[in-house]
PASEBA-1860 file (N, C-alpha, C; in nm, 3 decimals):
! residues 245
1> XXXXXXXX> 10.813/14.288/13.595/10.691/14.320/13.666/10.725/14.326/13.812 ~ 10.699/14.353/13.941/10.749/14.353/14.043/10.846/14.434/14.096 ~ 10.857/14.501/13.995/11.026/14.648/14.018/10.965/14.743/14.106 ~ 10.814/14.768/14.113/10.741/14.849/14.219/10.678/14.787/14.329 ~ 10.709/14.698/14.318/10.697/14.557/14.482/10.712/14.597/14.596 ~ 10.716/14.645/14.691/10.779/14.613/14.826/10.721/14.537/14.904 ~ 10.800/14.424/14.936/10.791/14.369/15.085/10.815/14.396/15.208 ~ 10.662/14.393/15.291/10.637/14.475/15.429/10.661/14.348/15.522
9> XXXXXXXX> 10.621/14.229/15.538/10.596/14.182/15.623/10.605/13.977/15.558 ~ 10.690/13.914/15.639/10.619/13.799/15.583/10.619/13.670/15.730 ~ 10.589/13.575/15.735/10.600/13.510/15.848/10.496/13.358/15.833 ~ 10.585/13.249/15.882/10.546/13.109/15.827/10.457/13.041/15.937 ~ 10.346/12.971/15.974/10.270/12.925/16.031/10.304/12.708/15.971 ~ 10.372/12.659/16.053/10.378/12.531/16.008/10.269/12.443/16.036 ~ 10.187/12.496/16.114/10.004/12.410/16.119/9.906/12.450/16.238 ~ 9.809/12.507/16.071/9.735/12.615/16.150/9.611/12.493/16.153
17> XXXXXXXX> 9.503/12.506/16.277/9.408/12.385/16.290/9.271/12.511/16.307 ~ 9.300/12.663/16.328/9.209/12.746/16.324/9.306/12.910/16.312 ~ 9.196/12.989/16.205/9.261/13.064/16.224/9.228/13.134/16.357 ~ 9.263/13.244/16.429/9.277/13.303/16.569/9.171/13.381/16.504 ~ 9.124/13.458/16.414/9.030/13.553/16.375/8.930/13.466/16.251 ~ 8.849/13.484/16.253/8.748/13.413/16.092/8.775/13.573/15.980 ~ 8.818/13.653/16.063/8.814/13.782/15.931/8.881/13.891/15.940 ~ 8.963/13.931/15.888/9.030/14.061/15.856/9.042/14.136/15.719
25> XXXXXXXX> 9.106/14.264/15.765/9.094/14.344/15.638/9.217/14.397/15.674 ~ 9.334/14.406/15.553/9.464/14.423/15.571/9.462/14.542/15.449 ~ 9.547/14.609/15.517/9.602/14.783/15.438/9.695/14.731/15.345 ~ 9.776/14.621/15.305/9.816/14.587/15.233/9.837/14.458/15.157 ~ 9.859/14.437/15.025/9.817/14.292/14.983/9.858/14.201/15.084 ~ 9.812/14.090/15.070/9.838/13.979/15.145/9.838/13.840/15.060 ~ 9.976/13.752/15.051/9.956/13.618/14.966/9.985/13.523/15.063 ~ 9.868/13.417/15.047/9.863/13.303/15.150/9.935/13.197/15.088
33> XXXXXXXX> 10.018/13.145/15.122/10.073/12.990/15.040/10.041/12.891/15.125 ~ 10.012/12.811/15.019/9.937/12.692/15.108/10.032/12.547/15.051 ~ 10.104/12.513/15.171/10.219/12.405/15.130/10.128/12.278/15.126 ~ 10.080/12.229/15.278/9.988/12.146/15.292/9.833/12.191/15.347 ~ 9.741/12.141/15.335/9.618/12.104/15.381/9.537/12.235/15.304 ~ 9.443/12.274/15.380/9.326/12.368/15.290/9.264/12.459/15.397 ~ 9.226/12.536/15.297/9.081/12.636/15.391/9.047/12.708/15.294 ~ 8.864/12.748/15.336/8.788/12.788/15.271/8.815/12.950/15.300
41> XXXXXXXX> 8.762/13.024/15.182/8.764/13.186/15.165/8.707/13.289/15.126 ~ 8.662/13.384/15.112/8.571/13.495/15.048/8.666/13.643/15.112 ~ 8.694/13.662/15.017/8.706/13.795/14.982/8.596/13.925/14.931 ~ 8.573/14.005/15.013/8.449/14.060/15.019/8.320/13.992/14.999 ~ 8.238/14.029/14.907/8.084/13.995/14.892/8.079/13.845/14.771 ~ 8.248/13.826/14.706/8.297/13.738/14.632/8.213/13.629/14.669 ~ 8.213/13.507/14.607/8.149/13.339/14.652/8.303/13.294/14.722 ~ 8.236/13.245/14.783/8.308/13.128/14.908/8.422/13.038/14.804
49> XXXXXXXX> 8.538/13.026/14.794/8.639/12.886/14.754/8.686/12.849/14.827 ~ 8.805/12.784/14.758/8.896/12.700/14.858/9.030/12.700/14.796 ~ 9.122/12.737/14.870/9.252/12.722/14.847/9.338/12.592/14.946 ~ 9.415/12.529/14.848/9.496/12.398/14.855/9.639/12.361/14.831 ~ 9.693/12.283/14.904/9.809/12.221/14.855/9.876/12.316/14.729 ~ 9.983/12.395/14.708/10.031/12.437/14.592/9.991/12.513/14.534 ~ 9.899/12.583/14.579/9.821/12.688/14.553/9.862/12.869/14.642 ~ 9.764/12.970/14.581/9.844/13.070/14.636/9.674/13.185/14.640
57> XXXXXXXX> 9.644/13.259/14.716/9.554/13.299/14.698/9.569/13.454/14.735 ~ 9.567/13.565/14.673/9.629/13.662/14.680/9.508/13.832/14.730 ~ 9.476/13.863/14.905/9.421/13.916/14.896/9.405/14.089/14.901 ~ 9.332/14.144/14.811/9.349/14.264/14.829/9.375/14.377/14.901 ~ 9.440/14.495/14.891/9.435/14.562/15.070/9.244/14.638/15.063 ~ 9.245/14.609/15.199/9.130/14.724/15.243/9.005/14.642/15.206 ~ 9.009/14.519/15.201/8.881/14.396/15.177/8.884/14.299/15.278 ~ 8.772/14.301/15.328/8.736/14.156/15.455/8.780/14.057/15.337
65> XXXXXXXX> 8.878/13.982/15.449/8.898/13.838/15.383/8.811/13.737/15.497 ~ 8.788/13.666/15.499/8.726/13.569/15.586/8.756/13.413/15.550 ~ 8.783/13.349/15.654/8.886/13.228/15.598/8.839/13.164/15.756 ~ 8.869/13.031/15.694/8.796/12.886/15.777/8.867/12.743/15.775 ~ 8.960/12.734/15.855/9.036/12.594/15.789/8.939/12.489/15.814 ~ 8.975/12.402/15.701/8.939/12.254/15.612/8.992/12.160/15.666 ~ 9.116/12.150/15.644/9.246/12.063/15.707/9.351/12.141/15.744 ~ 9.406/12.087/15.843/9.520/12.139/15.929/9.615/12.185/15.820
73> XXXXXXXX> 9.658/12.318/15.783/9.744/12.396/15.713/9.856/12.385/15.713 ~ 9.993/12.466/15.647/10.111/12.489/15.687/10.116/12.545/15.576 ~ 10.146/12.738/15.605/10.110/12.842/15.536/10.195/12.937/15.555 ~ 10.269/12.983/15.429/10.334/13.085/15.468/10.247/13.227/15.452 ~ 10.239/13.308/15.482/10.158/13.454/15.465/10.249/13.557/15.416 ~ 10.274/13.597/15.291/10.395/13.749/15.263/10.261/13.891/15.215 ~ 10.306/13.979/15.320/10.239/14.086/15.260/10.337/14.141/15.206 ~ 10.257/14.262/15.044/10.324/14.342/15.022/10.280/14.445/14.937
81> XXXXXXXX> 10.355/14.553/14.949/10.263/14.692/14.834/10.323/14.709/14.743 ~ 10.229/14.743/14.646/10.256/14.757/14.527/10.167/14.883/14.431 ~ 10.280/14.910/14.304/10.182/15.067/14.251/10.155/14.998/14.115 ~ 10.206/14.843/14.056/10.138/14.830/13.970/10.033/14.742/13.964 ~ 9.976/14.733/13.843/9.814/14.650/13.818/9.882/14.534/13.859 ~ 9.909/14.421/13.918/9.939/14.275/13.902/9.816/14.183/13.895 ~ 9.846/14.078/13.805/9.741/14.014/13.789/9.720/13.909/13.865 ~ 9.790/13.924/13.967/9.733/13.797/14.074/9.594/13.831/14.195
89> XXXXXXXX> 9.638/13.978/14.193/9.606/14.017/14.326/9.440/14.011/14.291 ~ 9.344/13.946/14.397/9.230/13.913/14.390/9.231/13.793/14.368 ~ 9.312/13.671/14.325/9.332/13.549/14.254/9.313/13.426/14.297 ~ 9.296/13.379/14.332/9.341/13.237/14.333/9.436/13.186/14.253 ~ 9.577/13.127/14.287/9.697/13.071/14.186/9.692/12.940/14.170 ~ 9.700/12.874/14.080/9.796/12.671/14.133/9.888/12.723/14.061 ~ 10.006/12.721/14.136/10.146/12.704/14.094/10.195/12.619/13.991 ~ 10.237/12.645/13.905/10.279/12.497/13.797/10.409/12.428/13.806
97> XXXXXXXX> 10.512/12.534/13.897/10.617/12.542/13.916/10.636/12.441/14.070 ~ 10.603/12.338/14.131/10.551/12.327/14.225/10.693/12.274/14.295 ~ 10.771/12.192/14.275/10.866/12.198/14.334/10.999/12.311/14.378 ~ 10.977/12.411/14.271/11.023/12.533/14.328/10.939/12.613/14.440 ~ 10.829/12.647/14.426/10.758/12.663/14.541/10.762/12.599/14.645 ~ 10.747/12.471/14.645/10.754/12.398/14.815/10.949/12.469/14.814 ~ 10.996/12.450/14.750/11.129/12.459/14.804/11.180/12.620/14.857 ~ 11.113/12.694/14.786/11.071/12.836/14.851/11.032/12.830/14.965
105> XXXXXXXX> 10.912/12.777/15.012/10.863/12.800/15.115/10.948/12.709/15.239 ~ 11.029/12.585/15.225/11.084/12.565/15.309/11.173/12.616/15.356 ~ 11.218/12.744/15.272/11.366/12.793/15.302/11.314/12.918/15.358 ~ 11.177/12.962/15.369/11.077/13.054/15.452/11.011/12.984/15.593 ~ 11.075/12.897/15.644/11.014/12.828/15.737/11.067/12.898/15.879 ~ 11.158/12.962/15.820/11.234/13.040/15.999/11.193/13.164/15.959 ~ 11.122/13.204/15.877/11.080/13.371/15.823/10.952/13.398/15.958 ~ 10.987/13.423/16.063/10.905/13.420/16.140/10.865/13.598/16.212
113> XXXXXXXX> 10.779/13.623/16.186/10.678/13.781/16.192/10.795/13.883/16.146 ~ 10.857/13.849/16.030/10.973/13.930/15.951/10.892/14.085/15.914 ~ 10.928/14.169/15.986/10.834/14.273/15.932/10.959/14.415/15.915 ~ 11.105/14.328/15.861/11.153/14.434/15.790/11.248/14.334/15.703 ~ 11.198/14.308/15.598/11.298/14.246/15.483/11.359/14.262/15.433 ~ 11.383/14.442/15.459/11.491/14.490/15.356/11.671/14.406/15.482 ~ 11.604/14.435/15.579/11.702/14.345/15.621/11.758/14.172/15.671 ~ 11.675/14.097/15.587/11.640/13.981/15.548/11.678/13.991/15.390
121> XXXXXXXX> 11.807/13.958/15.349/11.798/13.951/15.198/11.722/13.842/15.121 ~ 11.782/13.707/15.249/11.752/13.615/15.185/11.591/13.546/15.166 ~ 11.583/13.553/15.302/11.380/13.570/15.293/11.308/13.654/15.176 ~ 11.394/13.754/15.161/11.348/13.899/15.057/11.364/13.770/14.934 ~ 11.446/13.744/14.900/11.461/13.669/14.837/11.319/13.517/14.765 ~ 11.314/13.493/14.864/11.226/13.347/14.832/11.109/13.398/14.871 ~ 11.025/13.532/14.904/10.880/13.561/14.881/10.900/13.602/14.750 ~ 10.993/13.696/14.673/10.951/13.752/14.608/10.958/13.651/14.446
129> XXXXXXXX> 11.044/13.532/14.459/10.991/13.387/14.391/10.887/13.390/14.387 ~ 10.840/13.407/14.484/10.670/13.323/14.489/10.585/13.412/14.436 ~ 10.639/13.510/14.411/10.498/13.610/14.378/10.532/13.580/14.208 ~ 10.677/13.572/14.185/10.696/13.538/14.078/10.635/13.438/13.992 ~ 10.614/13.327/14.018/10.556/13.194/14.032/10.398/13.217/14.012 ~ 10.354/13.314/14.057/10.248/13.351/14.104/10.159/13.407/13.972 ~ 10.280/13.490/13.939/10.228/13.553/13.815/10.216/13.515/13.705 ~ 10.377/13.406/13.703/10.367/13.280/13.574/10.255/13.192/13.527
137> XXXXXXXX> 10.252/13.154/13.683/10.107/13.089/13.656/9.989/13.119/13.615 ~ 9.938/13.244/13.628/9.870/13.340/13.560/9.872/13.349/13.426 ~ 10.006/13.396/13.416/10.017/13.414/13.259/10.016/13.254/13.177 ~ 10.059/13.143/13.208/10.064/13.020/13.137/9.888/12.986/13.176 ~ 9.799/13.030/13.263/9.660/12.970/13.243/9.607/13.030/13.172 ~ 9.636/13.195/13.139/9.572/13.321/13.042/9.636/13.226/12.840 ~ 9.693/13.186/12.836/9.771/13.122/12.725/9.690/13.000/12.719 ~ 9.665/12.923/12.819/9.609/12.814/12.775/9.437/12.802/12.762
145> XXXXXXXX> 9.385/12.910/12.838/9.229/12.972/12.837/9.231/13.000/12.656 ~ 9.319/13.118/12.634/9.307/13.105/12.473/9.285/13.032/12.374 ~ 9.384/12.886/12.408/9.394/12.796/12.296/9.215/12.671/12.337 ~ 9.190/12.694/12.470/9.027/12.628/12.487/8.961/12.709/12.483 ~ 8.920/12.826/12.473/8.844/12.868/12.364/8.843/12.875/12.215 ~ 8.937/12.875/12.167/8.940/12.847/12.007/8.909/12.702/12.004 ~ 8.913/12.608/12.063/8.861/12.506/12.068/8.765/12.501/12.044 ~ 8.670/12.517/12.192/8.541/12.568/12.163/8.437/12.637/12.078
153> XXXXXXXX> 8.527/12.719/11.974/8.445/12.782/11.898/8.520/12.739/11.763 ~ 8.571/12.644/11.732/8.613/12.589/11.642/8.602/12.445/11.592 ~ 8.502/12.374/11.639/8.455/12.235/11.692/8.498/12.170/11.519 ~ 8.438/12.271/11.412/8.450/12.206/11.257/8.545/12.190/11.196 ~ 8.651/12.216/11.257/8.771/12.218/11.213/8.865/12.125/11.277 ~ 8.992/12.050/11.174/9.098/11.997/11.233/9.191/12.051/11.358 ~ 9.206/11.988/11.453/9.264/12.029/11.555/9.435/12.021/11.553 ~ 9.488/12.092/11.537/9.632/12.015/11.545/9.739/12.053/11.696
161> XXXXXXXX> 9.706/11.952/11.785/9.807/11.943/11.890/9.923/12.052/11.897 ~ 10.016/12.005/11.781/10.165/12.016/11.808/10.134/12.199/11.750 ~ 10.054/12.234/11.647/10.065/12.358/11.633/10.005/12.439/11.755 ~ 9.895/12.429/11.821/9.878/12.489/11.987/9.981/12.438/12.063 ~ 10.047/12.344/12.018/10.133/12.381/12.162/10.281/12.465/12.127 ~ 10.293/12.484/11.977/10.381/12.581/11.946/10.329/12.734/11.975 ~ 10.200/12.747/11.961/10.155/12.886/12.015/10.175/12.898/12.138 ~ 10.193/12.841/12.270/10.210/12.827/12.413/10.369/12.863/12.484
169> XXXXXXXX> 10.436/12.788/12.334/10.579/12.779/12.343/10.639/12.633/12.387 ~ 10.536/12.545/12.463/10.568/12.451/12.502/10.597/12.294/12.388 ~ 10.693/12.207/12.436/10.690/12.101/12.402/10.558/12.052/12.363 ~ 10.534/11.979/12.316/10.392/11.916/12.271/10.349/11.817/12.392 ~ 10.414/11.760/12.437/10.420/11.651/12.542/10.360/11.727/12.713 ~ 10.434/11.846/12.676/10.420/11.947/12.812/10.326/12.037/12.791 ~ 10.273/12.058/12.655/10.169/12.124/12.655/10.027/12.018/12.707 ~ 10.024/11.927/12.645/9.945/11.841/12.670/9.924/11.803/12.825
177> XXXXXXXX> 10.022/11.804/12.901/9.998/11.800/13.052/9.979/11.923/13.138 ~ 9.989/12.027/13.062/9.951/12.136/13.147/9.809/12.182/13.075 ~ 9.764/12.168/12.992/9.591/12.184/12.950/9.555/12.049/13.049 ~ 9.614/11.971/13.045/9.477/11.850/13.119/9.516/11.852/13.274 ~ 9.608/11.960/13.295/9.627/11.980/13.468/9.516/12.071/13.492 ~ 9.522/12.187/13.396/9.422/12.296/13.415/9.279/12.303/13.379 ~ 9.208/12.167/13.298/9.115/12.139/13.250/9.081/11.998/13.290 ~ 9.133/11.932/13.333/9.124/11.827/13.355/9.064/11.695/13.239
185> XXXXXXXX> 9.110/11.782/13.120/9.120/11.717/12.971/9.210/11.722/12.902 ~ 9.271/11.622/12.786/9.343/11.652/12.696/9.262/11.745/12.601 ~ 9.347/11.836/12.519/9.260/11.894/12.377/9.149/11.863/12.306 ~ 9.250/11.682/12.283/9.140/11.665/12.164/9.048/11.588/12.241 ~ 9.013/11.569/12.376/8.929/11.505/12.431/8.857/11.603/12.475 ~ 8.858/11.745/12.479/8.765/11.853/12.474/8.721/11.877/12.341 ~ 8.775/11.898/12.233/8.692/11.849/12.154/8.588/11.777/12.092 ~ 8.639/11.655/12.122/8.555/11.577/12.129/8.380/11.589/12.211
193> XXXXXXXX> 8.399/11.628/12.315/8.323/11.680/12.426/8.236/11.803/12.309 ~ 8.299/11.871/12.274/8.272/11.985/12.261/8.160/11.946/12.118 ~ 8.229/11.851/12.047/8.130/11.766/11.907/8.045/11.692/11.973 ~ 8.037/11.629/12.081/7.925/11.562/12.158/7.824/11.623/12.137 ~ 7.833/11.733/12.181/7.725/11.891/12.292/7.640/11.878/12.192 ~ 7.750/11.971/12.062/7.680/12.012/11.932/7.592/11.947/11.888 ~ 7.648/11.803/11.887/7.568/11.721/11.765/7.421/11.686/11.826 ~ 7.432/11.647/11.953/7.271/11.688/12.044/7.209/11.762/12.011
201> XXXXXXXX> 7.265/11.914/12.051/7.225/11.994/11.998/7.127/12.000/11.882 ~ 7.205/11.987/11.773/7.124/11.945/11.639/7.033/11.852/11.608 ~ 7.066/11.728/11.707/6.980/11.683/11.658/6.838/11.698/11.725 ~ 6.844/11.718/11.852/6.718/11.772/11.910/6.625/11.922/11.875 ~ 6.741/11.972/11.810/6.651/12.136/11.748/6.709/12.159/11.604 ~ 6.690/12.043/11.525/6.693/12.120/11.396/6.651/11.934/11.318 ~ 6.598/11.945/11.166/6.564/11.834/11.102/6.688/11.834/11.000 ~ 6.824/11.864/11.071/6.953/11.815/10.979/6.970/11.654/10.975
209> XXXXXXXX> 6.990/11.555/10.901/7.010/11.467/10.879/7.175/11.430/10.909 ~ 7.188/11.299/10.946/7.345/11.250/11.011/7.467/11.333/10.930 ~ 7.378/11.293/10.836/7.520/11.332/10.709/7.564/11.495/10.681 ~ 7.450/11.556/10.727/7.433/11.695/10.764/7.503/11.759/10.858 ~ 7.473/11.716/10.974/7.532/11.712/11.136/7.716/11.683/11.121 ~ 7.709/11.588/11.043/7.859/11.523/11.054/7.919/11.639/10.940 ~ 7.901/11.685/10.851/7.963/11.790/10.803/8.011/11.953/10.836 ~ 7.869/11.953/10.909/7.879/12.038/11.030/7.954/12.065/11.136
217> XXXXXXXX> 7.972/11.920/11.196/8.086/11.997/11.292/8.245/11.916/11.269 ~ 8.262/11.913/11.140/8.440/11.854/11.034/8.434/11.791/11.004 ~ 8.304/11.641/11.031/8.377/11.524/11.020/8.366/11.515/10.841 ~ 8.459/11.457/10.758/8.433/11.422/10.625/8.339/11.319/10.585 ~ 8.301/11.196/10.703/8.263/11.083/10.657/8.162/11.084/10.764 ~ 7.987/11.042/10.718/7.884/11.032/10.793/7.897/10.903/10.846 ~ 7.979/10.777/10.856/8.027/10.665/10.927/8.065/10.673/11.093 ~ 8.209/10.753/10.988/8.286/10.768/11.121/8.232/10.882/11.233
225> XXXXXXXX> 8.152/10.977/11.180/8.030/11.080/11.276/7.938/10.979/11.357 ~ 7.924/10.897/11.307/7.813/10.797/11.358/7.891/10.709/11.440 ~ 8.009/10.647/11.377/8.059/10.530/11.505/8.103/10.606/11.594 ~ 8.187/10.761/11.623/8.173/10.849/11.701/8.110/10.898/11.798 ~ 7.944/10.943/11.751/7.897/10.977/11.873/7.847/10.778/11.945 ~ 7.836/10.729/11.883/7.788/10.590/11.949/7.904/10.537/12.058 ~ 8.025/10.551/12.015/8.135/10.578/12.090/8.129/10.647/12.242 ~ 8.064/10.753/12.216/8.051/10.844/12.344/7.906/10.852/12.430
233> XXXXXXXX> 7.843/10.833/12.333/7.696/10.785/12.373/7.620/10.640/12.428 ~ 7.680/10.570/12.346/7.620/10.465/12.348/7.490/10.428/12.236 ~ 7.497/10.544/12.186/7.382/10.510/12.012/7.423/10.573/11.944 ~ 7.365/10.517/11.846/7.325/10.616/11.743/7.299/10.706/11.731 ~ 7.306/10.821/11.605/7.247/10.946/11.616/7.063/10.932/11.595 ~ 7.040/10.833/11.560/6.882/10.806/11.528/6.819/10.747/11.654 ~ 6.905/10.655/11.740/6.866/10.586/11.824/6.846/10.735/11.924 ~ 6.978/10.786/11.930/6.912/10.920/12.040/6.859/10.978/11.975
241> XXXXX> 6.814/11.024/11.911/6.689/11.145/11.872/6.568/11.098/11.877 ~ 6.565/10.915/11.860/6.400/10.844/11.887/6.395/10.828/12.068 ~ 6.483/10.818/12.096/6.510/10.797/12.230/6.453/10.947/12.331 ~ 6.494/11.043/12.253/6.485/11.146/12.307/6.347/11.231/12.300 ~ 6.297/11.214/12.187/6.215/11.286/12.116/6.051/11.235/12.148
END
């Protein structure tokens, strides 16, 4: 991906406390890396975020960007053009790769208003990592979006860990820390979540009975459905529905 890349321009800012403009619109992409601190952003008519620490935010050519620092920055900026679709561009990134990135960007710290890289190999070099990085990350959150939605729409069924994390490719151990980096849950603790919702659900809009409900969304045994949601609730399935109702 990137074989139709070129790098125009790149140049490192070690701490920005304002930007000099609140807004521009650049003729060609533009990726912000953000080593330390933050600032807020909108890209055209987009909602307002925030890009952080390890993060990468990638903006389009020929769109007001408008940007506001948070905390004092230290940012590298690489523009560059490109003729294919990439899926960063418009994005917001978190890097997963994060110690290769900081280590990229420190070795971009003398890359200062470089606005011909073809004679810069080595700078040429460590932006075009990052875009790399950039895209990985993309693609490993597009992989793990998949396996939480089948979650989600699979609440009645056995979950098995180690087989999603063979669909990912990852270790089981490393799959498990990169869903709860990007979700800020383990699997089966979205699950879980996800049998919470339901079983509310039911019981506030429908006259299914425990044993009903608990078959409904996998469990085999109307016990363990019951010491379950009391688990997460704090009652019963009867106690909340009198509670509620």
């Amino acid at each position: 991906m990137l074989s139709k890349t070129e790098l125009t321009f790149c140049t490192y800012f070690k701490c920005i406390r304002r930007f000099v403009y609140e807004q521009e619109t650049y003729e060609d992409c533009v990726a912000f890396c953000v080593k330390n601190g933050s600032f807020a952003y909108r890209i055209g008519e987009e909602k307002e975020n925030v890009v952080s620490e390890g993060e990468i935010v990638v903006c389009p050519p020929n769109q007001p960007f408008f940007r506001e620092i948070i905390q004092p920055a230290e940012i590298c900026m690489i523009k560059f053009r490109t003729t294919e679709p990439l899926p960063i561009i418009g994005k917001k990134i978190r890097v997963s790769k994060l110690l290769r990135f900081q280590g990229d960007l420190e070795k971009l710290e003398g890359c200062l208003f470089c606005d011909n890289l073809v004679d810069e190999p080595m700078f040429s070099h460590y932006c075009m990592d990052i875009l790399y990085l950039a895209i990985d990350a993309v693609g490993e959150k597009s992989k793990l979006s998949v396996i939480k939605s089948y979650i989600e729409k699979n609440y009645d069924k056995e979950i098995f860990v180690g087989e999603m994390a063979r669909e990912t490719g990852y270790s089981t151990p490393h799959f498990i820390n990169k869903f709860k980096a990007y979700y800020g849950v383990t699997p089966k603790a979205l699950l879980s979540q996800v049998r919470i919702l339901k079983a509310k659900e039911l019981l506030l809009t429908s006259d299914k009975l425990s044993r009903e409900i608990a078959y409904t969304l996998g469990f085999s045994d109307e016990l363990y459905f019951i010491r379950f949601f009391k688990k997460y609730t704090g009652l019963t399935p009867k106690q909340f529905k009198e509670y509620r109702l």
